[in-house]
C-alpha positions as CSV (number, residue, x, y, z in Angstrom):
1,X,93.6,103.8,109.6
2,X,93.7,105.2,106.6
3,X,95.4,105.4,103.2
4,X,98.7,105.7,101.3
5,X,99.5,106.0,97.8
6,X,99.4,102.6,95.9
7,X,102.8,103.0,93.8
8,X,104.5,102.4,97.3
9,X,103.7,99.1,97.2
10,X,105.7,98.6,93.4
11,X,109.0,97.8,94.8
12,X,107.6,94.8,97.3
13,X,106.0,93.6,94.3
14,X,108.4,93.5,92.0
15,X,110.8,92.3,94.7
16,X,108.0,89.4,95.2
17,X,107.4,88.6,91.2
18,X,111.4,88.2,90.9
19,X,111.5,85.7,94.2
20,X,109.2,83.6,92.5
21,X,105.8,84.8,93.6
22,X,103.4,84.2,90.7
23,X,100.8,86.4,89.1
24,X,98.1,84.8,90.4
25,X,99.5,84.3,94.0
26,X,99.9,88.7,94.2
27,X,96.5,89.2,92.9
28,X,95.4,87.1,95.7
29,X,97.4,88.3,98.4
30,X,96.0,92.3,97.4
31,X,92.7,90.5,97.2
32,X,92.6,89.5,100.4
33,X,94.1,92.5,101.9
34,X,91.7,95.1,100.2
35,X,94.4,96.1,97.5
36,X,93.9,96.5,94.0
37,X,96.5,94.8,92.0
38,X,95.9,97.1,89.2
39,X,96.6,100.2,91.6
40,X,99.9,99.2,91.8
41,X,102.3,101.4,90.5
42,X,99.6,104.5,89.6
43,X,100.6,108.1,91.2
44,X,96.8,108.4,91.6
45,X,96.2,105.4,93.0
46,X,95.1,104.9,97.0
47,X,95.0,101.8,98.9
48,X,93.7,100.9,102.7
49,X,96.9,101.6,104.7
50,X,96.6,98.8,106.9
51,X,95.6,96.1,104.1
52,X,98.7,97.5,102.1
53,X,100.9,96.7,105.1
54,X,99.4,93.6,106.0
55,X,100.3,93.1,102.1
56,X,104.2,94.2,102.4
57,X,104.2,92.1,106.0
58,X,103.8,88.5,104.0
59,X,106.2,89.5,101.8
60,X,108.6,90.7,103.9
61,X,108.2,87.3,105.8
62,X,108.7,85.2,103.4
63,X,111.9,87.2,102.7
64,X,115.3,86.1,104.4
65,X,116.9,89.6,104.2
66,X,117.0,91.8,107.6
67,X,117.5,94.4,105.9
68,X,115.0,94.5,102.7
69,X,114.2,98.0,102.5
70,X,117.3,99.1,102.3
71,X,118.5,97.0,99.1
72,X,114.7,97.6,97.5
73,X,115.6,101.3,97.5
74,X,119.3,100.8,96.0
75,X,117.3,98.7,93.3
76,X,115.1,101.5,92.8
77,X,115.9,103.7,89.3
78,X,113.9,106.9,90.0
79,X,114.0,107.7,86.5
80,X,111.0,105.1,85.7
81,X,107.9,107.1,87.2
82,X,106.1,110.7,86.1
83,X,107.4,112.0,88.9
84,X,111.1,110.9,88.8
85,X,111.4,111.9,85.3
86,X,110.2,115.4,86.3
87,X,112.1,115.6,89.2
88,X,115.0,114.5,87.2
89,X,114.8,117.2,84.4
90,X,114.8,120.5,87.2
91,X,116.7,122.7,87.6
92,X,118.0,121.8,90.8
93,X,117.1,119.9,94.0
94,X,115.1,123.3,95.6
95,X,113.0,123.2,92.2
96,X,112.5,119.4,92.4
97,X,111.2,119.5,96.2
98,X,108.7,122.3,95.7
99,X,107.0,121.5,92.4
100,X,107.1,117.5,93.3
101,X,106.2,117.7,96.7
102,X,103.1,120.3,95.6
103,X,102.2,117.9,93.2
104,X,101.7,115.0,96.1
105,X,99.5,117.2,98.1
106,X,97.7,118.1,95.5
107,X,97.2,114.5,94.3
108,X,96.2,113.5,98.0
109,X,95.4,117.1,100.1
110,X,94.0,114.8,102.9
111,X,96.7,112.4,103.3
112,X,99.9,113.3,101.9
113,X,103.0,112.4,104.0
114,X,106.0,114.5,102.5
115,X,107.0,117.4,103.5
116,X,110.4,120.0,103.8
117,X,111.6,122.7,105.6
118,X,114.9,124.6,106.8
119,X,115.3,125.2,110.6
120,X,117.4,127.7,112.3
121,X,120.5,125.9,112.4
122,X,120.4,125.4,108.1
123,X,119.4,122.2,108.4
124,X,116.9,120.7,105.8
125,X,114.4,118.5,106.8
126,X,113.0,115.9,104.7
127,X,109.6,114.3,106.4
128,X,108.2,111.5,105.6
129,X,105.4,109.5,106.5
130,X,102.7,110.0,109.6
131,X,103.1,111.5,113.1
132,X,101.4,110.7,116.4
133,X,99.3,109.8,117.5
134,X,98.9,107.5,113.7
135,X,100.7,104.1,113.6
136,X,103.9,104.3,112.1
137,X,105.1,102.8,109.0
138,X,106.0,99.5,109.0
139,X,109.9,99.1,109.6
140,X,110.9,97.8,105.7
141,X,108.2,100.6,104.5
142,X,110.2,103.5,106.2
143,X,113.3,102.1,105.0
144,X,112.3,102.0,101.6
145,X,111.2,105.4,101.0
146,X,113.9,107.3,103.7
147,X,117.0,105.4,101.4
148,X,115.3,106.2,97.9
149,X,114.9,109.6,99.3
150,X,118.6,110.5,99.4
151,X,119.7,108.3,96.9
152,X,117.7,109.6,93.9
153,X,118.8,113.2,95.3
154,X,122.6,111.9,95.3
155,X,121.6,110.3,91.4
156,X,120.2,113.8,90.3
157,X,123.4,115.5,91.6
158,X,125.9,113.4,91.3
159,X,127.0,114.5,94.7
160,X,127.6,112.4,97.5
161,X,125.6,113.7,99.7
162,X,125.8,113.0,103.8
163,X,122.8,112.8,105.9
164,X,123.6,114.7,109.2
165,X,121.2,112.5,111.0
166,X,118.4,110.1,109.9
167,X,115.1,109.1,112.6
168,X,112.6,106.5,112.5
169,X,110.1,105.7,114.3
170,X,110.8,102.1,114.5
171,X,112.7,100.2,117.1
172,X,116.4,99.9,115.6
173,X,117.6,96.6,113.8
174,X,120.3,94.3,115.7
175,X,122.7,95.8,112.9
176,X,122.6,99.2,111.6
177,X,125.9,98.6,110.1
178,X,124.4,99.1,106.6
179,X,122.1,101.9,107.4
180,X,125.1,104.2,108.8
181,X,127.0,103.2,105.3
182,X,124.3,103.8,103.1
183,X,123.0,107.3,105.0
184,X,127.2,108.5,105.3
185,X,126.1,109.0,109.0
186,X,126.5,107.5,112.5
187,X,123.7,109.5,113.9
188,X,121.1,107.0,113.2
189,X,118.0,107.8,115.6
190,X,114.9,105.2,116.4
191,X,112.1,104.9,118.1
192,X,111.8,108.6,117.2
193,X,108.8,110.8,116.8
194,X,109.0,111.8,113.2
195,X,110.6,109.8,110.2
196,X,112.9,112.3,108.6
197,X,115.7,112.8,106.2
198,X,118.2,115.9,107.8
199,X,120.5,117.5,105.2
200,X,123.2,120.5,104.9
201,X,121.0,123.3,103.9
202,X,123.6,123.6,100.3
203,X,122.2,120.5,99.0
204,X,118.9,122.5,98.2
205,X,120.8,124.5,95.6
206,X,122.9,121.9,94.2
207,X,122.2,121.7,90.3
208,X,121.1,118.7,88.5
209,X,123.4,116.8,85.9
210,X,120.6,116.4,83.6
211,X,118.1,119.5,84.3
212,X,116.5,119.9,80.9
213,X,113.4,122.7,80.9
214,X,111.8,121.4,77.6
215,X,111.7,117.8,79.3
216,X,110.3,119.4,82.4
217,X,107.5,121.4,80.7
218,X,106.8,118.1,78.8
219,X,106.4,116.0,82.2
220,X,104.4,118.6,83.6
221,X,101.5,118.9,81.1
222,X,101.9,115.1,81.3
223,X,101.2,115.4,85.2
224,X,98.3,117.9,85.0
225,X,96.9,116.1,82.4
226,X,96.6,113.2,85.1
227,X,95.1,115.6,88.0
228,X,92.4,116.5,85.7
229,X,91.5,113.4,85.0
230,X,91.7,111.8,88.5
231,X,88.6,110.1,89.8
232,X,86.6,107.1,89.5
233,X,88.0,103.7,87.4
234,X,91.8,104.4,86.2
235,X,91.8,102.1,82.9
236,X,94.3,104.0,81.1
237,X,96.5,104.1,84.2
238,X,95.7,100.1,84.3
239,X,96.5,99.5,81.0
240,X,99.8,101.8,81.0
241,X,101.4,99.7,83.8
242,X,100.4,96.5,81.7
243,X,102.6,97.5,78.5
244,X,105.0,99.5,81.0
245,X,105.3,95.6,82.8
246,X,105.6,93.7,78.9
247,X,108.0,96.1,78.2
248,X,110.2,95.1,81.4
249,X,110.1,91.8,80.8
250,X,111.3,92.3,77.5
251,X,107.8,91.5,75.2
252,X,106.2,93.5,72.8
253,X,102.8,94.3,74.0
254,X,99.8,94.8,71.7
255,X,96.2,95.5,72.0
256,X,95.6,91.9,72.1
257,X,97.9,91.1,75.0
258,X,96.3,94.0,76.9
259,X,92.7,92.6,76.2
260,X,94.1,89.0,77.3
261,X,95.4,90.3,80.6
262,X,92.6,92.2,81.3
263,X,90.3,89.2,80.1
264,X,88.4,91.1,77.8
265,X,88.0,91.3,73.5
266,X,90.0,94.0,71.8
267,X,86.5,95.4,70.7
268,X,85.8,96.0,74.1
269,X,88.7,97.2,75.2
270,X,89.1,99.7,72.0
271,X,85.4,101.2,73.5
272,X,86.3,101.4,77.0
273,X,89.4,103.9,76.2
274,X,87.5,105.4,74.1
275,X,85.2,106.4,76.5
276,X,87.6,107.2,78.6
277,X,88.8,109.6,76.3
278,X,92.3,108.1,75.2
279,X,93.3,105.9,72.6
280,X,95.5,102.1,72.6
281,X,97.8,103.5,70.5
282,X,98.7,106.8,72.7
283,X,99.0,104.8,75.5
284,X,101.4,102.8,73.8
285,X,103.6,105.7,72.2
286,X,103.3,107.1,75.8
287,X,104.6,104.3,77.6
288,X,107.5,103.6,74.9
289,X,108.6,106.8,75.7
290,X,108.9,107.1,79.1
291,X,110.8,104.0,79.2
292,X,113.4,105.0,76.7
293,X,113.7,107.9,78.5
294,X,114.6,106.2,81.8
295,X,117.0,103.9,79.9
296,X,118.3,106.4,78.0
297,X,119.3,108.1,81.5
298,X,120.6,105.0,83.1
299,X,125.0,105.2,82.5
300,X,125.1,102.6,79.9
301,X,122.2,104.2,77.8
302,X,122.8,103.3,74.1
303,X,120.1,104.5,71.5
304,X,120.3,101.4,69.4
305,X,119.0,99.2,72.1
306,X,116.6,101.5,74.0
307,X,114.6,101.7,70.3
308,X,114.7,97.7,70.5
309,X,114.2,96.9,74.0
310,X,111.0,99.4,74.0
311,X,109.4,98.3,70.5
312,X,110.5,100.8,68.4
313,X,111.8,99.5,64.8
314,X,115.1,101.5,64.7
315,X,116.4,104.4,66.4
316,X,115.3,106.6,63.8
317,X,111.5,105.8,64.9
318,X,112.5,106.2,68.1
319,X,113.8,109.7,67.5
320,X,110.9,110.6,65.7
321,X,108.4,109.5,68.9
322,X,110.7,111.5,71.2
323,X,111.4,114.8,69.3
324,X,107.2,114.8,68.7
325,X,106.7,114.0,72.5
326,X,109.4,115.7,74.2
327,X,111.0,117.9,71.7
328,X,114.6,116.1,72.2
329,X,116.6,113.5,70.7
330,X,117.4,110.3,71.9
331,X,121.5,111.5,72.0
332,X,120.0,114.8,74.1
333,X,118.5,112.9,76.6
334,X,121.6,110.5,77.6
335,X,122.7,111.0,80.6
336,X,125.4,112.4,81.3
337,X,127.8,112.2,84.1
338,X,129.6,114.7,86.1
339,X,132.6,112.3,85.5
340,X,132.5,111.9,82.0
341,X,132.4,115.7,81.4
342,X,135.0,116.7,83.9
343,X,132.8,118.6,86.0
């Protein structure tokens, strides 16, 4: 049947680990379905398709919201992964589509599912997902990724942008009520051959509020780095999304609480990077960093607390760790909206 990237899996989840799901009960539920918990959240990362969606169907059961896809994309912050932050720091949303859609196929030239193109009438088509004669997406799935779509494009923007029509390829929900709100369009089509994403042809050019070429050159060694070193076991993937998940819930991670979660000594975890080629302490600084840079982007961004919330001692350690990785400072990278600077 096959596969689909794992980090499409991160928002059911999350979604699961904040409805009271345990640790141990998720790591059994992938375990069963042929899903490896540590793939979770990895742009590299490729699970079974069908174990993945026999994974989102038992959570999606045991959820009471219709329409869950929908309010897991308006959750979403698509300033938190490699390739939102990139995305995020182009020039514009033409830029954005080419280089991040490029770097999907080339992460996955067998199976990638996004594609876009302009037809003859100046519409811009955003696909997603397989065609026939593959199964289709499971309905929450398409949901997800569809609304995320055009919401992180309206986010990078800061335009309101209208979909002139949306199609799945799942039968339609009793009420679309929230779907024809959320996409700013009545023509909501299901049961449809292709699960797509139709624009104005003008949002291709529109700019971003926070394009920043230094940040993008930054994200893009960051993501070649990654290609090259794609294949076989992804420790240092692994143990990034363990700090990236202490840091969410507001711990301080250390080598000792990676070696814990991993059940392991810090000896042996201290060889096995090395090996790999990477040490704890990168990873960390790494990880620190691309959180405060998604926090630092969010509207209520305030240096003070980024440095605490992501470990840093004060703000003036945190600028230090930014300017050396990025080349900006943490008052360079707030975001900035069109609103607040009368554009």
């Amino acid at each position: 049947m096959g596969t689909i990237n794992a980090i499409r899996l991160a928002p059911f989840v999350r979604y699961a680990l904040r409805t009271g799901w345990s640790e141990d009960a998720l790591v059994d539920l992938c375990t069963r379905h042929g899903v490896s918990r540590a793939a979770v959240d990895s742009i590299t990362a490729r699970v079974p398709q069908d174990g993945a969606f026999a994974l989102v169907e038992e959570i999606c059961a045991a959820s009471d919201d219709d329409n869950l896809g929908l309010h897991l994309a308006l959750e979403a912050s698509p300033s938190t992964g490699i390739l939102g932050v990139l995305g995020m720091s182009l020039t514009n949303v033409r830029e954005a589509l080419e280089i991040c859609t490029d770097y999907l196929h080339r992460f996955n030239p067998k199976r990638s599912t996004t594609t876009f193109y302009v037809d003859e009438n100046g519409l811009l088509h955003i696909r997603v997902g397989p065609e026939p004669p593959e199964p289709a997406w499971l309905r929450h799935f398409a949901e997800t990724i569809l609304t995320a779509g055009l919401l992180t494009l309206r986010r990078f923007t800061g335009a309101q942008i209208k979909a002139r029509w949306v199609s799945f390829r799942h039968a339609a929900p009793v009420d679309v009520t929230e779907h024809t709100a959320l996409f700013g369009t009545t023509d909501l089509r299901f049961r449809a051959p292709t699960t797509e994403l139709v624009l104005p042809a003008y949002a291709l050019d529109l700019p971003h509020c926070n394009a920043d070429p230094a940040l993008a050159a930054y994200m893009r060694g960051h993501v070649d780095a990654l290609l090259e070193a794609t294949g076989g076991v992804d420790l240092a993937g692994a143990v990034r999304r363990c700090l990236r998940d202490a840091l969410e819930q507001g711990e301080r991670p250390s080598i000792g609480h990676v070696a814990r979660s991993f059940k392991t000594t810090n000896r042996t975890l201290q060889r096995r990077l090395a090996e790999a080629g990477v040490q704890f302490t990168t990873l960390l600084d790494e990880v620190r960093c691309e959180w405060a840079i998604a926090l630092l982007q969010r509207a209520d961004g305030c240096p003070k607390e980024v440095a605490e919330r992501v470990g840093f001692s004060d703000v003036r350690s945190l600028r230090r760790a930014l300017k050396r990785r990025t080349g900006r400072t943490p008052s360079e990278l707030l975001r900035h909206d069109p609103e607040d600077t009368g554009s």
